[in-house]
N, C-alpha and C positions, 0 to 999 in steps of 0.2 A: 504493500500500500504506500503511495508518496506520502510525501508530507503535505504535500498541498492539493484542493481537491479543488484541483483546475490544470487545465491542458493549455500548453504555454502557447499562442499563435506563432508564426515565423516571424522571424525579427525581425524589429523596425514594423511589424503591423500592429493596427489596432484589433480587439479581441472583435470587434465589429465594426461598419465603418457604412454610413449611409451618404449620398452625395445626390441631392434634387430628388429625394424621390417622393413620387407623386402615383396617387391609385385616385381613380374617376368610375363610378359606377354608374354605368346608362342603361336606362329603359328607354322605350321606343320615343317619349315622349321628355324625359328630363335626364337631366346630367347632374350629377352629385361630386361634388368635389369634395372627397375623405382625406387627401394630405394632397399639400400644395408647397413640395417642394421641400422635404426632410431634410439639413444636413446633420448628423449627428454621428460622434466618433466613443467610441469606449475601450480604455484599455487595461490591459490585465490587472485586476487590483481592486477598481474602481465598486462603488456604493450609487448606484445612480436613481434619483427617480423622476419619474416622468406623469408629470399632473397636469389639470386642466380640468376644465368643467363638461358635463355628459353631452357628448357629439362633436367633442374637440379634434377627434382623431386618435386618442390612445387604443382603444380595442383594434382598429385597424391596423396601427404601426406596429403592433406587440406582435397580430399575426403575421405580417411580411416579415418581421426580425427572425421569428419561430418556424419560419417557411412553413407556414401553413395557407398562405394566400400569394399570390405574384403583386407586385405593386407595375403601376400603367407601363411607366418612367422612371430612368434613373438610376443609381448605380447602388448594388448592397453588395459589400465584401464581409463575408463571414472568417475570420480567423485567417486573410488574407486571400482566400478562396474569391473569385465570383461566382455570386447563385443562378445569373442569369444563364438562361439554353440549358438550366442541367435536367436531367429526365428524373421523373418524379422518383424512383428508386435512387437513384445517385442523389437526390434531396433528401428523402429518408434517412439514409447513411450517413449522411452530412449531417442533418439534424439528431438523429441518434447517437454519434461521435462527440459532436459539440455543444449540445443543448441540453439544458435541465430545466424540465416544467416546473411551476408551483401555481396552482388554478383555487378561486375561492370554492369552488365545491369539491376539494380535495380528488375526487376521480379517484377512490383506491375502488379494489376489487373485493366485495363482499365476504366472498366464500375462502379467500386464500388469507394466511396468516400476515400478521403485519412485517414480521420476516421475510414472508416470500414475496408480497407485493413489493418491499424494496429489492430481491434480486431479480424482478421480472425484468427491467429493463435491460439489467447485464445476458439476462436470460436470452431477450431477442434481440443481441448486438450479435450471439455467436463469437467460438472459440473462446470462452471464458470455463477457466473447471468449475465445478460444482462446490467443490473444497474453496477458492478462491471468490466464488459465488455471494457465499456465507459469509466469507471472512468480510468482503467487503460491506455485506450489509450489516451485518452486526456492526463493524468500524462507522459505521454512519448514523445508524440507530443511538450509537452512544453518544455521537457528535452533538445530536441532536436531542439529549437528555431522554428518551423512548425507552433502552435497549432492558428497562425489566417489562416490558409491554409487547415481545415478539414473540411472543407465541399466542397472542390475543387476537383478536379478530375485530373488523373494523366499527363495528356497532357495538364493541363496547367498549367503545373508546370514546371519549368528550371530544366534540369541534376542534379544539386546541390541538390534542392530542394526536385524532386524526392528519393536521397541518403538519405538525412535526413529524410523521412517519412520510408525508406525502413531502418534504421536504429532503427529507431523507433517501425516496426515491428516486428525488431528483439528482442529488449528488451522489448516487450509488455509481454511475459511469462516469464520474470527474468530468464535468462537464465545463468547458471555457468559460461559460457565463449563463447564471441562474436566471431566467426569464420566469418574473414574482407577479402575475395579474390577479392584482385586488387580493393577496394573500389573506386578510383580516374582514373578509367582504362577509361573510357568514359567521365569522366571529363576534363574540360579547367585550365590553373594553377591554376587560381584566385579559381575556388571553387573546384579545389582538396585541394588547402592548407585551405579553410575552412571547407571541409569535415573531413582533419586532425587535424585539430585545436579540432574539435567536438571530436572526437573519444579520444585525449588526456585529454581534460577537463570531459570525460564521467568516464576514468577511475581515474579521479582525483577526483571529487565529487560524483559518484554514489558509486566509488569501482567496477565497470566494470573491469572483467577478459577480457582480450583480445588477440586473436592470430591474427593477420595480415599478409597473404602473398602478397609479393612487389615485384616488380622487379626493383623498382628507389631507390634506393639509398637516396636520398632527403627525401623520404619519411620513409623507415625505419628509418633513425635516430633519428625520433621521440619518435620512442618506448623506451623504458628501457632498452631492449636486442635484441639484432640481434645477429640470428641466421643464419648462410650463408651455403645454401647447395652447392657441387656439385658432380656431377656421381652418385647422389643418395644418398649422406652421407651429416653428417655437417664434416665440413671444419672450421667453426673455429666460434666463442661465443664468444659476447662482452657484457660487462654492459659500460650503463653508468652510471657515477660516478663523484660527488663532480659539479655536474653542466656542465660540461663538455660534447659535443657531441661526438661518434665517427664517422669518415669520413671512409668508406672504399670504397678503391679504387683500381676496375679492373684492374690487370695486364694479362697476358696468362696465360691460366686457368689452366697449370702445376705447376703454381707459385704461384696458390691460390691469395689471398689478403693481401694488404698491408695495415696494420692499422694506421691509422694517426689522434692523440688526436688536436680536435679544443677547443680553450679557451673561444669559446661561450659559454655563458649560456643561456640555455633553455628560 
């Protein structure tokens, strides 16, 4: 098992790298403009999240990053790869290699133990042992404070609880970068702020690459950077910096956002 539960890109790239890209859904009669022109870079390490108000463009962006959708236009390099022209199995692979889901309906599988739901993914990567199978999912299970809960099954397990195995999941293939939609969306405060608590300390100790789309506010400012869409573009990039959170705060969405530095420290 590495030390770090993340796959290095080739050097000199970003762990993803978007340039103009633009998705347009037409009916016979109207055109919908979903993203209008994405530039956005993330490199190995990185806490990132990506907020906006509902129909901004994050569910759209999340799936062209997760190659689950094509975008119209534009350029996506995954891990220095281009996605464009690849055949959907060679995206499969690509995505299976490089990608770890975390979805707010967690999507585990009923009937299999929370052991084996975390080695399903190494299961259908192929040429992993079985012995090595285990090891890795146990090594994640405990990452993820779970590993006295693998031999349980998913209904009896609490929301929380559930996330943390389905997190677990996700980094069972060392995946480049966590791709987190609405992690805390079916959660209660108390364990969404421990689901995020988790996710911060993953990329603090493991070196987890992470993208996070949010729509709470509360919760991006977790990240290292927020990134704010809206009408399908960013609108405006924040770091944080020297300990310091940023707050941003909805005004009318002509007016974009108003940035305002909190003297918390993290």
């Amino acid at each position: 098992m590495s030390q770090h539960a993340t796959l290095s890109p080739s050097p000199g790239h970003a762990v993803l790298a978007t340039h103009d890209l633009r998705k347009v859904f037409r009916t016979e009669s109207v055109e919908t403009i979903a993203l209008a022109g994405i530039n956005l870079s993330i490199d190995p390490g990185e806490y990132v999240a990506v907020t906006g108000p509902s129909g901004c463009g994050k569910t759209t962006l999340m799936s062209i990053l997760g190659l689950l959708d094509d975008p119209s236009s534009g350029t996506y390099l995954l891990s220095g790869t281009s996605v464009a022209g690849l055949s959907e199995s060679a995206r499969a692979k690509l995505r299976n290699q490089h990608i770890g889901f975390v979805f707010q309906s967690f999507n585990l599988i009923d009937d299999l133990s929370v052991l084996a739901n975390v080695e399903l993914p190494l299961l259908y990567r192929g040429g992993v042992r079985p012995a090595e199978r285990r090891e890795r999912a146990e090594a994640m299970l405990d990452a993820v404070g779970i590993s006295h809960r693998r031999q349980h099954y998913p209904s009896q397990l609490s929301g929380g609880q559930q996330q943390r195995v389905a997190i677990a999941r996700a980094l069972a293939t060392e995946p480049a970068i966590l791709l987190a939609d609405e992690p805390t969306g079916n959660l209660d405060s108390k364990a969404g702020e421990a689901v995020m608590q988790l996710l911060e300390d993953l990329n603090i100790r493991l070196g987890s690459t992470i993208l996070m789309v949010t729509h709470d506010l509360h919760y991006a400012n977790r990240a290292k950077r927020i990134v704010r869409l809206a009408d399908g573009q960013v609108v405006d990039e924040h770091f944080a910096a020297d300990g310091h959170v940023l707050e941003l705060k909805e005004t009318e969405l002509s007016k974009g956002f108003e940035v305002q530095w909190n003297d918390n420290v993290r």
